[in-house]
N, C-alpha and C positions, 0 to 999 in steps of 0.2 A: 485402435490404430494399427495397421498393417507393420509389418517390416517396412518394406519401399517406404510407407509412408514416413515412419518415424525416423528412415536414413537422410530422407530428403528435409525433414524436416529441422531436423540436427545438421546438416550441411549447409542449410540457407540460414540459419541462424549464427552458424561460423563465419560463414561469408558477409553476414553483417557487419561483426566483432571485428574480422581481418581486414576487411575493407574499407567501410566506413570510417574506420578511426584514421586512415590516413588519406581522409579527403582535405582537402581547408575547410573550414568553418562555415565557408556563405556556400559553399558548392553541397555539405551536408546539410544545411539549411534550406536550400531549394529541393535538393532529393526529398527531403521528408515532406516537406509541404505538397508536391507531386503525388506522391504515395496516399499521402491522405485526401486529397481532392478525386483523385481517383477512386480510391475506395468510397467515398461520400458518394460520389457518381452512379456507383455502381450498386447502393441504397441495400449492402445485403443485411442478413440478421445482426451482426453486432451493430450497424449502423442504426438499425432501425427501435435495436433496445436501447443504445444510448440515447435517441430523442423519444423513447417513452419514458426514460429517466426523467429524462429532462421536463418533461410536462410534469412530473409530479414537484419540480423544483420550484420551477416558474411555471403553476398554473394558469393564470393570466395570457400565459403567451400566445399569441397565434401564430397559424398551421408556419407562417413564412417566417417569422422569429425563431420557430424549434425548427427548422432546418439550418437558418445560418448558426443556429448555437453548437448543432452538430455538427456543423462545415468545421467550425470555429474547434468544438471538440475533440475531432480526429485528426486537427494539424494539432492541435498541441498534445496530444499522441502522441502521433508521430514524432514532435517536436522531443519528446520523454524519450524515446527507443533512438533517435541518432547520436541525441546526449548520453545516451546511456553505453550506446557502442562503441563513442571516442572518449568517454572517462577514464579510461585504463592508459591513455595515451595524453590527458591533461598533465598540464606541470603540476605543482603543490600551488605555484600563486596563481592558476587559473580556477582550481578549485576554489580558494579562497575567495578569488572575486564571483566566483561563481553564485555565490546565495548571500543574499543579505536579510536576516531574519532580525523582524523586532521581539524584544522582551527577554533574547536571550537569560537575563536574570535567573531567571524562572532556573534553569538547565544549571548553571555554573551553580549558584548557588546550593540548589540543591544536591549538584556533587560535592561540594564542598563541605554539607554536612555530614556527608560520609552513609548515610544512611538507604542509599541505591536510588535512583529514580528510573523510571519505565514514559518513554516517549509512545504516544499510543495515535497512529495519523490517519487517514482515509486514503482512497486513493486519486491523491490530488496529486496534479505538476509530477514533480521527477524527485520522490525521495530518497532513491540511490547517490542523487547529487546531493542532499541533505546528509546521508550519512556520510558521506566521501568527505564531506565541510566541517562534519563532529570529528571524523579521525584523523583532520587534518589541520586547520586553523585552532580545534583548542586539543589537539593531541590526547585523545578522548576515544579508543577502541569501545566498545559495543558488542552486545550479541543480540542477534533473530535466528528466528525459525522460517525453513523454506519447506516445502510440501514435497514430498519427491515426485518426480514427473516422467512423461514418460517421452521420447527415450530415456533411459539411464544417461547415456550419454549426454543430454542436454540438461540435465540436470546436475551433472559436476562442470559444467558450462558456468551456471547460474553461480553452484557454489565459488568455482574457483575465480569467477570475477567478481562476487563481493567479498571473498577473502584477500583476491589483490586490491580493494577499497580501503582494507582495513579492519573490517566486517566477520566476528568468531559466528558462523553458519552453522547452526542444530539441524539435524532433520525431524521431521517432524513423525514422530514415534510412538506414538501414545503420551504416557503419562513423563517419559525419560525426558523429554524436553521440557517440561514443566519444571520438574525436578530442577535441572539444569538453570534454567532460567532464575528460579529462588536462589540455588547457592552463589549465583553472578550480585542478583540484588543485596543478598546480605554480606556481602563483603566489601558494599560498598559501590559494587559499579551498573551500569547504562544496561539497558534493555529497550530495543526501539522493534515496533509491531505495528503492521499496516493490520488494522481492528475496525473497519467498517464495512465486512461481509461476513456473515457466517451460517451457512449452509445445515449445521449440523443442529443434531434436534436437542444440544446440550445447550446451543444460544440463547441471548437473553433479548426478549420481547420489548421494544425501544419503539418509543414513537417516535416517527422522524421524515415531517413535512406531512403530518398530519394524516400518515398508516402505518399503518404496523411494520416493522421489518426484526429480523435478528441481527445480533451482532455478540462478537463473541464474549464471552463471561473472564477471561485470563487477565485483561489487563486489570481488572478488580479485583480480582482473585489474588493475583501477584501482588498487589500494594493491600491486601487486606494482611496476608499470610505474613509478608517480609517487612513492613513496614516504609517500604519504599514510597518516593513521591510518586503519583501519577499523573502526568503532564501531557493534553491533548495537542496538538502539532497542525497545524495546518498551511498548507504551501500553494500558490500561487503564480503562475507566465504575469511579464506584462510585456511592454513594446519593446524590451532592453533584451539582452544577453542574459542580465542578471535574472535569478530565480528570487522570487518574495519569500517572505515566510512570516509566522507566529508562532511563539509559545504561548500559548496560555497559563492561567492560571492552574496550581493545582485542585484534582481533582480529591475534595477530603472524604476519609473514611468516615459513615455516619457512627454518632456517638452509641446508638441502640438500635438492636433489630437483629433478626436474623440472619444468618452468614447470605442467606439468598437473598434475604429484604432488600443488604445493605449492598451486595453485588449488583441487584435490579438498580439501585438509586443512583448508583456509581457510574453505569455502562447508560444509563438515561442521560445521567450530564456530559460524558461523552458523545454521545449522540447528539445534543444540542451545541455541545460545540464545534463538532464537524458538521453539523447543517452550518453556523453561524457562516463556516467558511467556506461550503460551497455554494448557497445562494449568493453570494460575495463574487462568487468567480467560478458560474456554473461548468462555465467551457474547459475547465482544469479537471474535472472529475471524472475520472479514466473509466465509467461504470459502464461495461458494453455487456453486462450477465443481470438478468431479474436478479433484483435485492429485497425487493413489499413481499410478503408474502402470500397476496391477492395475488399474484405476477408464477407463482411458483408452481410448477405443474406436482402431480401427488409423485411423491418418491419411489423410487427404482432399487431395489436390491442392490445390495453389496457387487452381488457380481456381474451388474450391469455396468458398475464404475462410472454411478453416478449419486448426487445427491449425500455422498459419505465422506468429500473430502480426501479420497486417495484415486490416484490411477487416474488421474486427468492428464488428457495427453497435448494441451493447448498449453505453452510454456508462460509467457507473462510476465507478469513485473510482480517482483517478492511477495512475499507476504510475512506470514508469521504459521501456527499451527490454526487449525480451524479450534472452533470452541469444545470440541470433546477433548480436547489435552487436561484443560482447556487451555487456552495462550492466546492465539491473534488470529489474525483473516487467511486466507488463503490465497493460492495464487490468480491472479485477475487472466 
């Protein structure tokens, strides 16, 4: 990415954050749904991989169904990036109404036993509002890992708006974020990772909707190592204001096997239960990048700044570390 490019690109991103938050609610509600019917219209590559996603969701579907589902797709995009611009500018009881998740259980409880739990989600709905609702309604900080991006400058963008959520932001660093990650879990506290992409050739081979893909090996890694819960998440639009959600059940450490066996078995049933939740609510799942690895073209050098996980210059919505740390997903 050029200069000019990454100035303009770091200025239009400000002008979201500056702008947007102080629209009213129905007036950012129609912007964002504009922006994305527009872009549908306009049918370019991220449009067109999210309804190849989408066909491997809902294979059944015909050609006229996976287009409303990516109509449907890119307003609730959109609908995640206007939410996401004016959450710095929400009350605490706007938050609060903001998400209404069943099973919580799962979460409290498991903090309660002191012993860490790690939220592991896809990229579903608007998880930024999910964490804004953990450090706020049960007064409950967290850490993730963000990927550094490029410009710099929109990258302490990203940090310094999910640290005004509430949100302790690692960069993602090699092994120093992992590290980091374990001494949060064993003392007891939260670890929340968007873990349903990973690019790098340290991921772990999950079958999901019936091919192949990666996903990254940390959030197993992390509840193998620490003894943390590991708790899959899944999030949801419906007609309301209000965002859905689920915890799931925990994910258990297998009794035997190798540290790999038991990681593969671990990051599989993650995988099944972030399918469970996006065949549930295809149109929520923000995948506009190949995830199968039929889909993946063969990898590019390091210093092509691609396929490695760093030096991506498209900014996005969080993630975690890719799986060479290993930790969580990267940025979308």
């Amino acid at each position: 990415m050029s200069g000019a490019r990454e100035r303009l690109t770091d200025a239009l991103y400000g002008l979201g954050w500056g702008t947007v938050k102080n629209l009213p609610e129905p007036a950012a509600v129609r912007l964002g749904r504009s922006i994305a019917d527009l872009a549908w219209r306009r049918r370019g590559k991220g449009v067109l991989r999210l309804e190849a996603n989408y066909a491997r969701v809902v294979p059944d579907a015909s050609p006229e169904r996976l287009a409303a589902l990516s109509r449907a797709g890119m307003r609730s995009y959109l609908r995640y990036w206007m939410e996401s611009f004016r959450l710095p500018a929400w009350s605490a009881d706007r938050v609060r109404g903001g998400f209404a998740p069943k099973d919580v259980h799962h979460l409290t409880d498991g903090l309660a036993a002191g012993d860490g739990v790690i939220l592991a989600l896809p990229h579903l709905a608007n998880w930024d509002l999910a964490g804004a609702w953990v450090t706020t309604e049960l007064n409950t900080p967290f850490t993730t890992v963000a990927e550094r991006l490029r410009p710099e400058t929109l990258y302490d963008r990203f940090v310094a708006y999910r640290e005004g959520l509430g949100m302790e932001v690692l960069p993602h660093s090699g092994g120093a974020a992992f590290g980091t990650l374990a001494r949060r879990l064993r003392a007891g506290g939260l670890v929340c990772l968007v873990a349903d992409r990973d690019l790098s050739s340290s991921g772990v081979a999950v079958d999901f909707f019936g091919e192949t893909a990666r996903m990254p090996a940390g959030p197993a890694l992390l509840a193998q190592q620490t003894g943390a819960l590991l708790l899959p998440v899944t999030l949801w639009y419906d007609d309301s204001p209000v965002m859905r959600g689920r915890v799931h059940p925990p994910i258990e450490v297998p009794e035997s096997g190798a540290r790999t066996e038991k990681t593969s078995v671990m990051t599989q049933a993650l995988a099944d239960a972030f399918a469970s939740g996006i065949a549930d609510h295809p149109e929520d799942w923000h995948m506009l990048q190949r995830l199968w690895l039929a889909d993946l073209e063969p990898r590019r050098s390091p210093a092509d700044g691609e396929g490695t996980g760093t030096g991506r210059s498209a900014p996005a919505a969080t993630d975690g570390a890719d799986g060479a740390v290993p930790a969580a997903g990267e940025p979308s």
